[in-house]
MINUMI-458713 format. One record per residue (C-alpha): x, y, z. Coordinates in steps of 0.25 Angstrom, whole numbers, plus 5000, padded with zeros to 4 digits. Each point is the difference from the previous one (the first is absolute). Last residue first. Layout:
<rs>
XYZ/...
</rs>
This chain:
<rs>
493751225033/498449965004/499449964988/498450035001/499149924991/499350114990/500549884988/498949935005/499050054991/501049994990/500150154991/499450004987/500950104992/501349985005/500149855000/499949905011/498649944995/500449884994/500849945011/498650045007/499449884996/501349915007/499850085013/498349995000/500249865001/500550005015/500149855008/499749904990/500550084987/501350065007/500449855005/499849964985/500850104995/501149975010/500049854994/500050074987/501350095001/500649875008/499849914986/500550134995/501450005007/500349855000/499750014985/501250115000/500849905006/499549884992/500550084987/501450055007/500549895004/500349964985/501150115001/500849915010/500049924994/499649994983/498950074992/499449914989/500450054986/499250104992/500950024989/499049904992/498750074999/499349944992/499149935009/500150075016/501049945009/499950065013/501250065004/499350105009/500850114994/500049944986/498349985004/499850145003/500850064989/499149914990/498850035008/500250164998/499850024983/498649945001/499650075013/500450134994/499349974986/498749975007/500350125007/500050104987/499049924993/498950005013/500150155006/500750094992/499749934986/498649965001/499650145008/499049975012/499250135003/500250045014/499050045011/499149875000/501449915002/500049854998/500849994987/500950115004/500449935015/499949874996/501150044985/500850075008/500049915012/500649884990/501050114996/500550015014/499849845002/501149974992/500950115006/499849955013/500649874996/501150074993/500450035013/499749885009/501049924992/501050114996/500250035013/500249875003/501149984991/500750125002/500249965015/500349884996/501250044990/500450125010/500349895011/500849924990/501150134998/499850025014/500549885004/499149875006/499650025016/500850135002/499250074989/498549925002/500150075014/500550114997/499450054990/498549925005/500150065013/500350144995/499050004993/499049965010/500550115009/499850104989/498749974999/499850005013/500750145003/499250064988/498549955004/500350065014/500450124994/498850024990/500850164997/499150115004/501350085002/499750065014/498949915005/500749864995/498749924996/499549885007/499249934988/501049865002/499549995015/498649964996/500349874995/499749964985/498750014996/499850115011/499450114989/501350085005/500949884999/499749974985/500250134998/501250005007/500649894995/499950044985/500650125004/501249945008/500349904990/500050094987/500950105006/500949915007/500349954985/500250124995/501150035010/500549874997/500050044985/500750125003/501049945008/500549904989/500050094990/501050105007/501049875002/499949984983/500150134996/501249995011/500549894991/499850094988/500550125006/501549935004/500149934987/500250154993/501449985006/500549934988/499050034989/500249874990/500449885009/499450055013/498750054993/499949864991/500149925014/499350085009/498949984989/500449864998/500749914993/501350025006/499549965013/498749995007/498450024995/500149934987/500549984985/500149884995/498850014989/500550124995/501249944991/499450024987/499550135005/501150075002/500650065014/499650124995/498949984992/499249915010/500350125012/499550114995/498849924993/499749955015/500150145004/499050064990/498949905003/500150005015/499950154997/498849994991/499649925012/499950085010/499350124992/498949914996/499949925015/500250125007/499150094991/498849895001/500150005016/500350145003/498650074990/499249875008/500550065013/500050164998/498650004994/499149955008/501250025012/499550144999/501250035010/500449885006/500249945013/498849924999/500449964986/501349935006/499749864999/499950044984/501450054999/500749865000/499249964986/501449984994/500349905010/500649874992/500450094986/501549905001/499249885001/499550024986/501349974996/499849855004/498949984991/500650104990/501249904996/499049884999/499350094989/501350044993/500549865000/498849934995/500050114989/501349964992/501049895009/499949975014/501249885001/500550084987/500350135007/499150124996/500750094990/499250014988/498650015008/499750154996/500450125007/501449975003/500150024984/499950165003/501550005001/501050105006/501449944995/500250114994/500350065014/499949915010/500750095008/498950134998/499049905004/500849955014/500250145002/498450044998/499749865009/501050055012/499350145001/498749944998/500549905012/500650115009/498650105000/499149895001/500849965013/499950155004/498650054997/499549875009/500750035010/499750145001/498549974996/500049875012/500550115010/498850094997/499149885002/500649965016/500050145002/498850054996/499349865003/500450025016/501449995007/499749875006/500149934984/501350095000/500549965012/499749864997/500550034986/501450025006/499949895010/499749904989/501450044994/500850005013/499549835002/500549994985/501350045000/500249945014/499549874992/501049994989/501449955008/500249884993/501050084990/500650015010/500950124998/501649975000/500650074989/498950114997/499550024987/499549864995/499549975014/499450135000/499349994988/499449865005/499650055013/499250124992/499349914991/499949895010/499150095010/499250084992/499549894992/499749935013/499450155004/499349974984/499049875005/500050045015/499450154998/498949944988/499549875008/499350065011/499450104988/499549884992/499449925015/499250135000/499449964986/499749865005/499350055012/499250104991/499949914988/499249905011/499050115005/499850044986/499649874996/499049975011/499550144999/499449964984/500750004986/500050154996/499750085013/500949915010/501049994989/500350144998/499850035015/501149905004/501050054987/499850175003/499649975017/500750145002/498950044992/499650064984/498749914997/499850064986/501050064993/500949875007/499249924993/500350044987/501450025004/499949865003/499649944987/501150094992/501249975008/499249854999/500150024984/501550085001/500649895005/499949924989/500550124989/501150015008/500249865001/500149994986/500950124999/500949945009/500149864991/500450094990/501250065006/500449865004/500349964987/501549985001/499549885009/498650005001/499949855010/501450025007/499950175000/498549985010/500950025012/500750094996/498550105002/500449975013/501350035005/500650144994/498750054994/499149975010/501050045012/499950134993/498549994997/499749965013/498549994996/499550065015/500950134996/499050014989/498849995005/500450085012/500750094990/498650034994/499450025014/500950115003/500050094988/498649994998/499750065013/500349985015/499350015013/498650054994/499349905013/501049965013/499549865002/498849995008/499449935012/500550095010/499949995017/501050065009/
</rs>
């Protein structure tokens, strides 16, 4: 059986929207990592969303902008190849691929403490040690799925993704009708940012590390292959994921602040009292059991996402034979990159469980987190740097000062902070950026190792076959590879 071709006019704008959005995570996002940001913003949280908000959606913007144009299964790889040179969009692709490696380990640890933790608490005698079954049967499910075919796999990401947004907007309207008159539109300004982080400074730093929480709103653009009139369909998912996304981040976050009070904010978190669990157990009673399920549900459908943005960026890299060959062989019932699914998901599971068992859980997701957010924003840096190469050197487009120099000049601006707190790189005036500690730390050179390998490969590629790297820019659905006809044999 030979095909070199994903299954066309698969899904719709339904589909690929919730890949965007299930890629966000935005019920673990809201219970776990937009917290994160509450010791710099405080009671002022909801303001430091917004901000990063309105940051995320200049490279939402840049992207779409490429994705109207160069719509491919490639989406980050053909991106940069085009706008910045092949070299470029070779090295996004195998640092884009090690994102979707990173996603399924990153929330199945997530997976895994969450629902051991719950037990332990509920059952008299659980482990709470016992996390990684929880995990293993979670990235079995989107296997299946990701085996399954887009339909399945994306269709599965929309019920998810319904549901988990479904509890949270439940939650946050009861939370609102609680707080009563103690509703306040003053968590919109910097009055309650703690002292250590007060007015501005703290609303900024606040949005830095929230803006980890819109990481993988361009998740439908790998799949523009698959889509119908993806021209449209991609950009259309990409810009209304992040908007509609993050009015619900900002509506959430103001749910929570004024019911827990503002003044006391800046302790609340991802575990206990002070928590979403927390606030649902103490005020709802059984109403807990949906939020921490909102919580399980969001895990698997970001992993799902995840597999989706791997296994399509491996397989068109594997179909032009810049990566190996074997990654193109397509499933000949589903049409589903299978080869590019059980690798990845291999991997994935290595690094869960390996980085698990070694440290904890808890630790492993910390690392995890880290080095996605590493190679992540990275590739978002570069996306709106492609904008503007690929705008400004194009004879069929008429460059526009806003959408293709302002517009990603602003992405890249409002990026390098997040980059660099990530990192933990020390950047002037930027005082909540703290070096990162071990095991965390390990992270940087980890992802550096990664690279240093993505280049020595590129090198190889350049000596014995250049036409693989050129063709990176070639893999999408108007301008066909010329060695994209290469037979795959299933």
């Amino acid at each position: 059986m030979t095909e070199t071709s994903l299954r066309r006019d698969a899904v719709g704008l339904r589909e690929v929207l919730f890949q965007s959005i299930t890629d966000m995570a935005p019920g673990a996002a809201v219970a776990a990592s937009i917290p994160a940001g509450v010791a710099f913003a405080g009671g002022a949280l909801p303001l430091a969303v917004v901000f990063a908000l309105i940051a995320c959606l200049f490279s939402a913007w840049s992207i779409g902008q490429l994705a109207s144009e160069l719509p491919a299964a490639g989406s980050m790889a053909t991106y940069a190849a085009r706008g910045i040179h092949p070299a470029a969009g070779f090295l996004v692709a195998w640092g884009y691929v090690l994102v979707g490696w990173l996603i399924p380990p990153l929330v199945l640890l997530q997976l895994g403490f969450t629902i051991a933790g719950t037990l332990n608490s509920e059952i008299s005698g659980y482990p709470a040690g016992l996390w990684w079954p929880w995990s293993i049967a979670g990235a079995l499910v989107v296997l299946a799925a990701g085996y399954a075919g887009v339909r399945t796999s994306a269709r599965m990401g929309t019920i998810l993704g319904v549901f988990e947004i479904a509890v949270f907007a439940i939650m946050a309207v009861l939370l609102i009708a609680h707080a009563g008159g103690h509703n306040t539109g003053a968590v919109f300004t910097t009055r309650y940012t703690p002292h250590g982080f007060h007015g501005l400074s703290g609303v900024i730093a606040g949005s830095v590390f929230t803006i980890l929480a819109f990481g993988g709103f361009e998740g439908a653009a790998p799949l523009a292959e698959e889509a119908r009139n993806p021209r449209r369909t991609i950009p259309v998912a990409i810009l209304l994921a992040t908007l509609t996304i993050g009015v619900f981040y900002v509506f959430t976050t103001y749910a929570a602040d004024v019911a827990f009070g503002p003044g006391r904010f800046a302790a609340f978190g991802v575990a206990g009292h002070a928590s979403w669990e927390g606030l649902a157990r103490s005020l709802y009673g059984l109403f807990w059991i949906l939020v921490f399920l909102a919580i399980v549900n969001s895990t698997i459908a970001n992993a799902n996402a995840g597999v989706n943005v791997s296994s399509r960026t491996s397989f068109a890299m594997g179909r032009i034979r810049a990566f190996p060959s074997f990654l193109a062989a397509l499933n000949p019932r589903h049409k589903s990159p299978v080869n590019a699914i059980v690798v990845g998901t291999g991997i994935s599971l290595a690094i869960m469980l390996g980085l698990g068992i070694h440290y904890t859980p808890e630790v492993a997701f910390g690392m995890v987190g880290t080095a996605l957010v590493i190679v992540l924003v990275a590739v978002y840096i570069l996306m709106n740097v492609a904008c503007i190469g690929f705008f400004a050197r194009s004879d069929r487009h008429k460059f526009k000062v806003v959408s293709h120099l302002i517009v990603p000049v602003i992405g890249i601006v409002v990026f390098i902070p997040a980059w660099c707190s990530g990192a933990g790189i020390k950047i002037p005036g930027a005082s909540f950026i703290t070096p990162l500690t071990a095991p965390y730390s390990y992270m940087g050179p980890a992802v550096a190792v990664w690279m240093v390998l993505g280049v020595a490969y590129l090198i190889y590629l350049y000596l014995r076959d250049p036409q693989r790297v050129l063709d990176v820019g070639l893999v999408h659905i108007d301008e066909p590879s010329p060695t994209a006809g290469h037979k795959v044999t299933t």
